[in-house]
C-alpha positions as CSV (number, residue, x, y, z in Angstrom):
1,X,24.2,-5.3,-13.2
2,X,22.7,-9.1,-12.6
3,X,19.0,-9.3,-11.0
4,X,18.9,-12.8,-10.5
5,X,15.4,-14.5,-8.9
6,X,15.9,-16.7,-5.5
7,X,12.9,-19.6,-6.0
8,X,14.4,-21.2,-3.0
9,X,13.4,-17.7,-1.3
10,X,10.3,-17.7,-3.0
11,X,9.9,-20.9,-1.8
12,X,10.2,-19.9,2.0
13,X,8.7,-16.6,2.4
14,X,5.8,-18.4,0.6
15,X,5.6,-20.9,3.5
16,X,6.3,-18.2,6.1
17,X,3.2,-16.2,4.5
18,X,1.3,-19.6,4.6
19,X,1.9,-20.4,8.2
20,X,0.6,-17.0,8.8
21,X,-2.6,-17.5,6.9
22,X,-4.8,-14.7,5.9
23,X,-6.2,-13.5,9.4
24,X,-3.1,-12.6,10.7
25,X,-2.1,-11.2,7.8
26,X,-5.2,-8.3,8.5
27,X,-3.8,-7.9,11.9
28,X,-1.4,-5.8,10.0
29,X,-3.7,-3.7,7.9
30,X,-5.5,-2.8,11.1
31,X,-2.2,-1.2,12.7
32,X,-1.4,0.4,9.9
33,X,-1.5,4.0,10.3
34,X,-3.3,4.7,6.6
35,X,-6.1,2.2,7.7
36,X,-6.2,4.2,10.8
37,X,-6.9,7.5,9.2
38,X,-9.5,5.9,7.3
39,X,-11.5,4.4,10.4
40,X,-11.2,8.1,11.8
41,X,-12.1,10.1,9.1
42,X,-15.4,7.4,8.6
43,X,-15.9,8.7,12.1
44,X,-16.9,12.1,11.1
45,X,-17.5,11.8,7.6
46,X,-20.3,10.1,4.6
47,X,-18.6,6.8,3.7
48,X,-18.9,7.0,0.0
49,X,-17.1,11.0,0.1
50,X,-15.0,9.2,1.9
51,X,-14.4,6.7,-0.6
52,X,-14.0,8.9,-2.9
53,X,-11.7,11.1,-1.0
54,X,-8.8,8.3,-0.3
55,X,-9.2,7.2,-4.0
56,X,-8.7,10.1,-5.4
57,X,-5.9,11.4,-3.0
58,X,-3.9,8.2,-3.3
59,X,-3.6,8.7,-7.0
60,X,-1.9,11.9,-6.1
61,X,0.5,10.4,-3.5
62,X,4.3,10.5,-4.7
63,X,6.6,12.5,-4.6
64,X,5.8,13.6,-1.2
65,X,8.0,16.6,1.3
66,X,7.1,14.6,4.4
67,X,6.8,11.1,5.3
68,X,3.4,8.8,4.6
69,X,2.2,8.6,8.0
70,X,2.5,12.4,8.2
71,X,1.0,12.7,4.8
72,X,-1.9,10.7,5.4
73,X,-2.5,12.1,9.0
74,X,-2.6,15.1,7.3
75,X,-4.9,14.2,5.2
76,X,-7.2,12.8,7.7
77,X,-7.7,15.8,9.6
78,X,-8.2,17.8,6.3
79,X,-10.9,15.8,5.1
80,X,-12.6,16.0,8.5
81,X,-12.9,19.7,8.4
82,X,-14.3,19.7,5.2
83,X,-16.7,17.1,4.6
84,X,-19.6,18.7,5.9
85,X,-19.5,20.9,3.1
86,X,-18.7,18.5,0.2
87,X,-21.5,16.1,-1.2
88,X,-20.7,14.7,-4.6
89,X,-17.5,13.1,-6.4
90,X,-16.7,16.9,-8.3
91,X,-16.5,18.5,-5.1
92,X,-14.0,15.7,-3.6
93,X,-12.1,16.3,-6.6
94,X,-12.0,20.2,-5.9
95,X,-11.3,19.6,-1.7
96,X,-8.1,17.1,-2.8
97,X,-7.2,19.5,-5.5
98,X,-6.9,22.4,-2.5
99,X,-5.3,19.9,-0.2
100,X,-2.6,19.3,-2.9
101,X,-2.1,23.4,-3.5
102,X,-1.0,23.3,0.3
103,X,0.2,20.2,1.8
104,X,1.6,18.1,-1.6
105,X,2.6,20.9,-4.4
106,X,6.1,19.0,-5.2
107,X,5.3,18.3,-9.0
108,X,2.0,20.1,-8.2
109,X,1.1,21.0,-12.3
110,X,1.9,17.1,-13.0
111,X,-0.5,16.2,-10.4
112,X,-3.1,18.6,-10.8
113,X,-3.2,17.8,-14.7
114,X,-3.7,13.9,-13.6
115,X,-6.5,15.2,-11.1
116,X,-8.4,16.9,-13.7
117,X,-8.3,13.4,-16.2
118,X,-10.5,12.3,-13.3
119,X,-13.3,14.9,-13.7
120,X,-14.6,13.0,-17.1
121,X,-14.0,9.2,-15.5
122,X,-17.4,9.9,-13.4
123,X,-18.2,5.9,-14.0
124,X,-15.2,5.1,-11.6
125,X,-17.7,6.3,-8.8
126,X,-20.4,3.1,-9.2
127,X,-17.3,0.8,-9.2
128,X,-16.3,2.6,-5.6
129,X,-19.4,2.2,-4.2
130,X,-19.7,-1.4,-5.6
131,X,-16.5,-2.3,-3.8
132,X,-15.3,-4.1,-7.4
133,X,-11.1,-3.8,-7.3
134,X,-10.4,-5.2,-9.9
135,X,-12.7,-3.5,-11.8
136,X,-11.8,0.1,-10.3
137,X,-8.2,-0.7,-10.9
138,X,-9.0,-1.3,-14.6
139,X,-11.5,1.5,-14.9
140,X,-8.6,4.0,-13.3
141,X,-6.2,2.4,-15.6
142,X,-7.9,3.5,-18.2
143,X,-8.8,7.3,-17.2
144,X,-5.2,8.2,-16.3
145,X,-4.1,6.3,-19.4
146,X,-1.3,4.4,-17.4
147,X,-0.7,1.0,-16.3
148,X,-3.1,-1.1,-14.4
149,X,-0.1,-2.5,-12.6
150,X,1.2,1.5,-11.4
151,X,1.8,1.9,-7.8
152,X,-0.6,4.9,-7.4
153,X,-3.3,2.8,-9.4
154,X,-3.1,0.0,-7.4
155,X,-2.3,2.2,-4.2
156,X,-5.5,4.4,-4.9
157,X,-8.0,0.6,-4.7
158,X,-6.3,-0.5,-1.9
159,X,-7.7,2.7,-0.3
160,X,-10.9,2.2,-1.5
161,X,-10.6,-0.9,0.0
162,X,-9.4,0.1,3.5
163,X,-12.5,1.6,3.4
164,X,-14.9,-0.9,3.0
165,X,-12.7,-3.0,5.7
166,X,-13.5,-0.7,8.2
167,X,-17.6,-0.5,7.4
168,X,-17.1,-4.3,8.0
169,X,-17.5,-5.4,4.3
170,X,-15.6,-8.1,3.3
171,X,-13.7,-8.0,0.5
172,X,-11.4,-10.6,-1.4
173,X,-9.0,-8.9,-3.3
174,X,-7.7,-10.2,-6.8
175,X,-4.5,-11.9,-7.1
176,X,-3.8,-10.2,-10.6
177,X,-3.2,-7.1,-8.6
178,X,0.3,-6.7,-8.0
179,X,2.1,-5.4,-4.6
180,X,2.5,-1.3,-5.1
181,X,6.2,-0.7,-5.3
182,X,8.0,1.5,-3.3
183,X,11.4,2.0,-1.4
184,X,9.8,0.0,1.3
185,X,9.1,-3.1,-0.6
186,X,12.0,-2.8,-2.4
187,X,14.2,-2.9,0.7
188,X,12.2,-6.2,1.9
189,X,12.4,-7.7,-1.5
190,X,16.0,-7.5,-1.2
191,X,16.4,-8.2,2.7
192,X,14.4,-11.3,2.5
193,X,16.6,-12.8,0.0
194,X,14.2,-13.2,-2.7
195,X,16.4,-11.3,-5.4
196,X,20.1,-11.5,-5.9
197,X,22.4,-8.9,-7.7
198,X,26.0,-7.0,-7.8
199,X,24.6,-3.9,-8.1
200,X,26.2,-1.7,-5.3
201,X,22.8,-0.9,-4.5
202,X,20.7,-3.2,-4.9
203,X,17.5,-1.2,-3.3
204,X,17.5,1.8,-5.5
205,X,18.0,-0.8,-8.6
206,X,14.9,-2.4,-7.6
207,X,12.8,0.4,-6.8
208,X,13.6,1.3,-10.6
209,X,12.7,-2.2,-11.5
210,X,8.9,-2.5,-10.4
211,X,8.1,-5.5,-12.5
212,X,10.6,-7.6,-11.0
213,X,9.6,-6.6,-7.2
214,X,5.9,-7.4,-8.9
215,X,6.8,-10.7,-10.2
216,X,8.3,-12.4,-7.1
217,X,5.7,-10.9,-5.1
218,X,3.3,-12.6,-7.5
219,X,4.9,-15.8,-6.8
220,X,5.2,-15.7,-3.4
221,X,1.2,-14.9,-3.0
222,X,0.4,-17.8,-5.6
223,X,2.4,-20.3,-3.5
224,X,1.0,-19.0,-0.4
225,X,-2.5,-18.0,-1.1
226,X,-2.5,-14.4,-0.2
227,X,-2.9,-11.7,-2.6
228,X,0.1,-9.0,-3.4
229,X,-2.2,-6.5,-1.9
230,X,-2.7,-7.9,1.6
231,X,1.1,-9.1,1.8
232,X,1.8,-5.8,1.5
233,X,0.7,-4.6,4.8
234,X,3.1,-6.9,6.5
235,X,6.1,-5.9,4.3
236,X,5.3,-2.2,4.6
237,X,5.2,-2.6,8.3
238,X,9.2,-4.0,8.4
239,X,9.8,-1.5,6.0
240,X,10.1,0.5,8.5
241,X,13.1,-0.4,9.6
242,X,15.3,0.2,6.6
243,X,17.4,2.0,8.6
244,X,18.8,-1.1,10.5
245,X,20.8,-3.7,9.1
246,X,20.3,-5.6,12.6
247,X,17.3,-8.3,12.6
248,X,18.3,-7.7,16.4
249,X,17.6,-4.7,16.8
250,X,14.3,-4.7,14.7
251,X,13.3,-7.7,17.1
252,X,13.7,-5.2,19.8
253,X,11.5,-2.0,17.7
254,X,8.8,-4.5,17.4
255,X,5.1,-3.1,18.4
256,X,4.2,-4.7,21.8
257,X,1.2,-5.2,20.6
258,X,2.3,-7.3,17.9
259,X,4.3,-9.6,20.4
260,X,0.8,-9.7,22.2
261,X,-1.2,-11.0,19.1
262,X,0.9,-13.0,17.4
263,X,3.3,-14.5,19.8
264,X,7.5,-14.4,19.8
265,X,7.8,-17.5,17.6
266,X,5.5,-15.7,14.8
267,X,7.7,-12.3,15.4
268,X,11.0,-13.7,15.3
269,X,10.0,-16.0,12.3
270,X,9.2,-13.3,10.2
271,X,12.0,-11.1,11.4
272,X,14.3,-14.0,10.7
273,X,12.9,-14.7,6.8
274,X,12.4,-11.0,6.1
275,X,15.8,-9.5,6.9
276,X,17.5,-12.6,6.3
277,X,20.3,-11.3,4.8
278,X,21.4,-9.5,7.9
279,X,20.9,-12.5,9.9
């Protein structure tokens, strides 16, 4: 089966991401619903535990029963019952630990063995507080002995830095960190036309082939100057709407909202480059 690389793609979802610029771009983190849960559960809760909490839950996140929106709400409401009685980074271990046992057990002994690596990698919790991703991302790297470039690695900093975004902290996240790869961004990398191949489907053979969803990613955000990890908002957002093979119909599922902020041009230009395959 061929993976072949569409620089002509590259070349206009690069200009598409470039036309948007780096504002609008955030107009996408702030809808989405795990950025959400984060501003709520600062609402109730010590900004570092909470930190700490996201990080370390995030690293846990695959494999899920339910969907991410559920998972994370979930989450959310968890942590906001229980914070009062946690104050240090052992004890959030210990409170994601317990909401792994009931709400995320599917590979629980694989997840509760990575959980416990975290117990001696105390000198992640400086970096947190710091708000240095590239850093934590190496640092986590490193504890977990995997890759710097894993989804839950990556996943787990972008967390960390949801967090800081909602305290108002700005925070310019490194382009070395690569767009965390799921079915999601494999759909888009393949609607948007950036990757070619006869596989009969072509989706699942990305989604098994990170680096390559990784690599034109990297290129696009190069050309466009906009790190993987902010891009990926916006792709996680149309998503979505893998279901449809209509850019149509996902015109029509758009969020008012969006319409609102960014105007129909911006909409259907991204609906058009992004499911361009369909169109």
């Amino acid at each position: 089966m061929s993976i072949i690389i569409n620089f002509q793609r590259i070349n206009r979802i690069a200009d598409l991401f470039n036309m948007l610029g780096i504002e609008r771009v955030s107009i996408f983190e702030d809808i989405d619903p795990q950025y959400q849960v984060v501003k709520y559960a600062l609402e109730n809760c010590d900004e570092r535990l909470t930190s700490y909490a996201f990080y370390i839950n995030a690293l846990l996140a695959y494999r899920l029963r339910i969907s991410g929106e559920e998972f994370w709400s979930n989450f959310a409401e968890y942590l906001t019952r229980n914070c009062k009685s946690i104050e240090n980074f052992y004890q959030v271990v210990d409170l994601v630990g317990n909401f792994t046992s009931r709400f995320n057990n599917y590979a629980y002994y694989q997840k509760i063995k990575r959980l416990n690596k975290l117990r001696y990698c105390m000198d992640v919790n400086d970096v947190i507080d710091r708000g240095d991703i590239q850093e934590l991302a190496k640092r986590t790297a490193e504890c977990l002995n995997s890759s710097v470039e894993s989804k839950t690695v990556v996943f787990s900093v972008k967390m960390v830095y949801y967090v800081h975004k909602a305290r108002g902290k700005r925070i310019i996240l490194p382009f070395e960190l690569p767009i965390p790869v799921d079915k999601r961004v494999a759909f888009v990398t393949y609607t948007s036309g950036l990757i070619e191949s006869n596989a009969n489907d072509v989706v699942s053979l990305l989604f098994r082939k990170p680096n390559v969803v990784r690599k034109v990613w990297l290129m696009v955000s190069l050309k466009s100057n906009i790190p993987s990890l902010n891009i990926d908002a916006v792709i996680w957002y149309f998503g979505k709407f893998s279901q449809y093979r209509d850019a149509g119909k996902v015109l029509k599922l758009i969020d008012s909202t969006l319409y609102e902020i960014l105007g129909k041009n911006v909409i259907e230009a991204l609906v058009n480059e992004l499911f361009y395959v369909f169109t």
